[in-house]
C-alpha positions as CSV (number, residue, x, y, z in Angstrom):
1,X,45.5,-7.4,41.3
2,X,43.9,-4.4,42.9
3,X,43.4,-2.6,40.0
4,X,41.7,-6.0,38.4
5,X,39.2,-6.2,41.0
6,X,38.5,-1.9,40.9
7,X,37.3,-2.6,37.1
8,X,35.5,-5.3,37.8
9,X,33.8,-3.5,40.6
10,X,33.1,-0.9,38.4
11,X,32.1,-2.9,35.3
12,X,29.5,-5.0,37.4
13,X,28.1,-1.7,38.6
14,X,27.7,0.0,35.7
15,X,26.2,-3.3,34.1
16,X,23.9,-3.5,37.3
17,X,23.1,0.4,36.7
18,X,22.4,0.1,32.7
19,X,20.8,-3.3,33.4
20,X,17.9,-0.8,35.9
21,X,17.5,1.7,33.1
22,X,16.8,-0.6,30.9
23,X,14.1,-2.6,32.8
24,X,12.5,0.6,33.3
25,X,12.2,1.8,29.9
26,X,10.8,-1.8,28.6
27,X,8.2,-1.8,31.6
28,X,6.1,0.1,29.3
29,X,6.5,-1.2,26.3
30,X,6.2,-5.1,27.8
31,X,2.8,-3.9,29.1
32,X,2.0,-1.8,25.5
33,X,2.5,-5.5,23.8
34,X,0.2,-7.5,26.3
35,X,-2.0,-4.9,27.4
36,X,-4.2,-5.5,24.3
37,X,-4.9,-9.4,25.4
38,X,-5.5,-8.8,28.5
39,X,-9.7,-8.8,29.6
40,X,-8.4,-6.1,32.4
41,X,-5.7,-3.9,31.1
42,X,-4.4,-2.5,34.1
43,X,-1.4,-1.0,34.6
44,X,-0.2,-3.5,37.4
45,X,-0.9,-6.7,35.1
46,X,1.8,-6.8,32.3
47,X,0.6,-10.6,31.5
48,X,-2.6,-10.8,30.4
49,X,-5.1,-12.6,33.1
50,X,-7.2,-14.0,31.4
51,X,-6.1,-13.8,27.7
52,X,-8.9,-12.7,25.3
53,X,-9.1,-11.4,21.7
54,X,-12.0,-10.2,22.3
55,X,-10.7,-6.1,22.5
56,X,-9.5,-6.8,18.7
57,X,-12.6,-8.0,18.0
58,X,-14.3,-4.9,18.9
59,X,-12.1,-2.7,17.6
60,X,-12.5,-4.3,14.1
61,X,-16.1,-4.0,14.3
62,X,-15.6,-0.1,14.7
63,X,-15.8,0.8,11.1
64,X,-14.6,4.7,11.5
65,X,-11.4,3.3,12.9
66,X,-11.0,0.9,10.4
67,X,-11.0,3.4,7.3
68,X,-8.7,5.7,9.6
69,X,-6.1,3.1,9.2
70,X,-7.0,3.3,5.2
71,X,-6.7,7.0,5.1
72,X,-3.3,7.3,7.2
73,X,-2.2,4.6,4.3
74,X,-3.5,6.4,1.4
75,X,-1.7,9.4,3.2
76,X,1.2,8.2,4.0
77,X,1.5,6.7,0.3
78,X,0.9,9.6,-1.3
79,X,3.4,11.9,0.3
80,X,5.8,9.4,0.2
81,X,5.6,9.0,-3.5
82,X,5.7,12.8,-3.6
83,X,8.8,13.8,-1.2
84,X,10.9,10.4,-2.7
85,X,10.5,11.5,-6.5
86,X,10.5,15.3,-5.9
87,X,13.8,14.9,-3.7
88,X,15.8,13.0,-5.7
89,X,15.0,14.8,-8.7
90,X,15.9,18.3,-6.6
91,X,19.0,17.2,-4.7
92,X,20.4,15.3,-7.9
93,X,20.4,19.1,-10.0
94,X,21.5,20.7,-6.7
95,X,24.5,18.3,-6.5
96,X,25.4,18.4,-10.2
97,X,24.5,21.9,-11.3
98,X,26.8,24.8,-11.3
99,X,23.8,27.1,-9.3
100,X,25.8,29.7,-7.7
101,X,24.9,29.5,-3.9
102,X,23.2,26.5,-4.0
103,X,24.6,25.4,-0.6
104,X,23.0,28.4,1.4
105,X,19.5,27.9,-0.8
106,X,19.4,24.4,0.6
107,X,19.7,25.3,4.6
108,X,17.6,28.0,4.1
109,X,14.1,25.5,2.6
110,X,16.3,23.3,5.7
111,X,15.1,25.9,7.6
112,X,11.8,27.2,6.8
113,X,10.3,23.7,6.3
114,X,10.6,23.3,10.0
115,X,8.0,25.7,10.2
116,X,6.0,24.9,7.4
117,X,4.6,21.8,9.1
118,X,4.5,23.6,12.5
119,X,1.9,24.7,15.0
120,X,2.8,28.8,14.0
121,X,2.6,28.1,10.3
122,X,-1.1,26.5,10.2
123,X,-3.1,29.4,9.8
124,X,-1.5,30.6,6.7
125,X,-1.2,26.9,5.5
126,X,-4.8,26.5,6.3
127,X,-6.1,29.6,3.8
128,X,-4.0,28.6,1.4
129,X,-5.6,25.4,1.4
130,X,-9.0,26.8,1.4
131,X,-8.0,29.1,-1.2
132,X,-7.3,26.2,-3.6
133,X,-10.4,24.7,-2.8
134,X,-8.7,21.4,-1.4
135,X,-9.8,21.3,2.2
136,X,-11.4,18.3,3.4
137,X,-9.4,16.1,0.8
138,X,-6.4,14.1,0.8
139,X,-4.3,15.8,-1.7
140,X,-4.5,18.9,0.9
141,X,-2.9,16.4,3.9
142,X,-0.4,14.9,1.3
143,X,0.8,18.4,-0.2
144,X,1.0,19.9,3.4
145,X,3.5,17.0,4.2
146,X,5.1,17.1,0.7
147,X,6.0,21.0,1.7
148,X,7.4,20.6,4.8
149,X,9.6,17.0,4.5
150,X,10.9,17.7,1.3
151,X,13.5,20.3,1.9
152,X,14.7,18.0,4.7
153,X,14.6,15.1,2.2
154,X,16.5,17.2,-0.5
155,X,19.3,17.4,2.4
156,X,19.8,14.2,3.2
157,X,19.4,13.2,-0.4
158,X,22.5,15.4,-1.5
159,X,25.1,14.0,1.0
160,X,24.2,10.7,-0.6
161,X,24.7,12.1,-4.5
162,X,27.5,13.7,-3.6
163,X,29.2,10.5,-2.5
164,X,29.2,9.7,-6.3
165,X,31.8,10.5,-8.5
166,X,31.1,12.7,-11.6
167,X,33.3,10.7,-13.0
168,X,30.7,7.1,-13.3
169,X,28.2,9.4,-15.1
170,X,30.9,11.4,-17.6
171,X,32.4,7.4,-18.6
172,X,28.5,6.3,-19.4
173,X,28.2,9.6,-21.6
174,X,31.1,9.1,-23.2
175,X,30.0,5.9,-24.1
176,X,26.8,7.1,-25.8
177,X,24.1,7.8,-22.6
178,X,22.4,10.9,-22.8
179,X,21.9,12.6,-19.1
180,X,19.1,10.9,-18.5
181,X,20.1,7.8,-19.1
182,X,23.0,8.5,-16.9
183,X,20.8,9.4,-14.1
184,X,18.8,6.7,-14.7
185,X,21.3,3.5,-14.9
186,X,24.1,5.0,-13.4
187,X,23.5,7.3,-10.2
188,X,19.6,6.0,-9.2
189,X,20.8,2.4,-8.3
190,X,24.0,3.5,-6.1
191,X,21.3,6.3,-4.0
192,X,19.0,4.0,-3.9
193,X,19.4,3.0,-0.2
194,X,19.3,6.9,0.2
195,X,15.7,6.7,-1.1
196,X,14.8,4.0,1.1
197,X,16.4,6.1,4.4
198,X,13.7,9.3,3.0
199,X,11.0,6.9,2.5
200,X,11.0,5.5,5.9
201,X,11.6,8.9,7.8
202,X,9.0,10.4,5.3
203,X,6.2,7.2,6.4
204,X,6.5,7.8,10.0
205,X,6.4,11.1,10.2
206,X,2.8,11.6,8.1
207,X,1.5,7.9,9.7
208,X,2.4,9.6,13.1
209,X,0.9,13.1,12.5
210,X,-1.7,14.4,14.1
211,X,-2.5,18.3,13.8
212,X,-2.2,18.4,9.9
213,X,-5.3,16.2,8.9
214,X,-7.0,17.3,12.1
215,X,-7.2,20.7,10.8
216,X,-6.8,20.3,7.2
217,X,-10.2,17.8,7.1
218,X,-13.8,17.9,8.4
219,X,-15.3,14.6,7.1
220,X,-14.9,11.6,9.5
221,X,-14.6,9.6,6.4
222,X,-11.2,11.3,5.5
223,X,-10.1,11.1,9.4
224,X,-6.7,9.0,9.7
225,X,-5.7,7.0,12.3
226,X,-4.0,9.6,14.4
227,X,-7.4,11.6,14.3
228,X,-10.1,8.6,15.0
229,X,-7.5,7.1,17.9
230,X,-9.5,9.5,20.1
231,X,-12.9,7.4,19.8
232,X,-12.0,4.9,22.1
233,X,-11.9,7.7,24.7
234,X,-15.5,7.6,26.7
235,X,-17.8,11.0,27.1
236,X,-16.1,11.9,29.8
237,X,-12.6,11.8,28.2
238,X,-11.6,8.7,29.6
239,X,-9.6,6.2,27.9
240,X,-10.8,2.9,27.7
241,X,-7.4,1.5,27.8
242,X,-8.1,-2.0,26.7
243,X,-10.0,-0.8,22.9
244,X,-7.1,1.6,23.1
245,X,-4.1,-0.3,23.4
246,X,-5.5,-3.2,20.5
247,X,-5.7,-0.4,18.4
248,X,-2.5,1.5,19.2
249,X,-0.7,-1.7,18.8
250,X,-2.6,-2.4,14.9
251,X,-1.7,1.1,14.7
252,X,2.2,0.6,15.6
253,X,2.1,-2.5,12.6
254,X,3.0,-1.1,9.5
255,X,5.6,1.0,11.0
256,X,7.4,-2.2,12.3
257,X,7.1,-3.7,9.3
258,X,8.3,-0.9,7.4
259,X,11.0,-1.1,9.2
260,X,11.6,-5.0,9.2
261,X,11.3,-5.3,5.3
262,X,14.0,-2.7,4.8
263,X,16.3,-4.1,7.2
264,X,15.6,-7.7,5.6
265,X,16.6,-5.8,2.4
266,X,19.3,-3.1,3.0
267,X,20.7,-4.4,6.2
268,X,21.0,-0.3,7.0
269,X,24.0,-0.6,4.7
270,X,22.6,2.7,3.3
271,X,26.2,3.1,1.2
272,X,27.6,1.1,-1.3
273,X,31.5,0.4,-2.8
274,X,32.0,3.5,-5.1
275,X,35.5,5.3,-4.4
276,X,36.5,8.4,-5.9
């Protein structure tokens, strides 16, 4: 009976403990959610009093803002398209080829791409770039991010091939399919949920970037969202914390429904029912 009661005791306080923690880390993102209805976004006012939509309203009439959420799209699009096809291309011939040493080639690009997108690696990024004649574009953002997620992609990419046996491709080339075919019909559709795990790491981290197109662009026009976030700061470098948190929270949208619409689809079931 004694023991009964010590777990209890201990169960209620550790549910008493986690319930704390967690109260805390919501606090901010209850008042993140409201904060942009609210006439007086203060920190000590998580309900808005009075409600207005009024900060939206300005925000949409601030037209640089408005094409920053284009850009970051066309962006985040465009390097998305380039990591998901260049990956599973790479990390399906790394899988199936015979490359001698293929493993250690794929930690090292593991490697070096952290640095490619880096803070140390921007000057040499940055010349290259001007080099090539593409700064102040957005192919220059989308390649910069296409060099340094896709060795990452290829990895995780690999693990997902490699969960397929050789043996579905050999049958449908026996049966007539060339390789292509093969990769086409049979391997794409069972990595497919693969894809969609790279697609969704790839979106959020170029939506979420800020130093690349900060340095890599020089026309406001180009800015993304990241970039023209900073023009609801005043003069002084002051937030105005109600234009800010309307924005940050139309900002946060396409992530969550990113997110959302692959859950709705997947279910983050990201493997399916082939055994060896």
């Amino acid at each position: 009976m004694q023991k009964t009661q010590n777990i209890f005791v201990r169960r209620a306080i550790f549910a008493a403990a986690a319930t704390f923690l967690g109260t805390i880390f919501a606090l901010p993102l209850v008042w993140f959610i409201f904060a942009p209805f609210n006439a007086r976004a203060e920190l000590g006012l998580a309900i808005p009093s009075p409600f207005t939509l009024s900060n939206f309203a300005t925000v949409f009439q601030n037209t640089f803002a408005m094409q920053a959420l284009l850009n970051s799209l066309i962006q985040a699009a465009g390097g998305v398209v380039l990591v998901g096809a260049a990956a599973t291309l790479a990390a399906y011939a790394l899988s199936r080829s015979p490359i001698p040493g293929k493993g250690a080639v794929t930690y090292i690009l593991l490697l070096f791409s952290s640095v490619v997108s880096g803070s140390a690696a921007m000057v040499p990024i940055f010349l290259i770039i001007s080099a090539a004649g593409l700064i102040d574009t957005h192919l220059a953002v989308i390649l910069v991010f296409a060099g340094g997620l896709l060795p990452t992609a290829m990895f995780i990419l690999r693990d997902f091939i490699d969960a397929i046996p050789r043996s579905y491709e050999e049958s449908a080339m026996v049966a007539g399919a060339s390789p292509l075919q093969a990769f086409f019909d049979v391997a794409l559709p069972v990595i497919r949920p693969g894809i969609v795990v790279v697609v969704v790491w790839a979106f959020v981290n170029i939506w979420g970037s800020f130093l690349i197109p900060f340095i890599l662009l020089r026309s406001d026009k180009l800015m993304p969202a990241s970039v023209a976030i900073y023009s609801f700061y005043s003069e002084a470098g002051t937030p105005i914390v109600t234009l800010l948190a309307a924005y940050s929270l139309i900002y946060s949208l396409p992530v969550i429904a990113l997110y959302l619409f692959v859950n709705w689809k997947f279910g983050f079931r990201f493997f399916g029912g082939i055994k060896s």
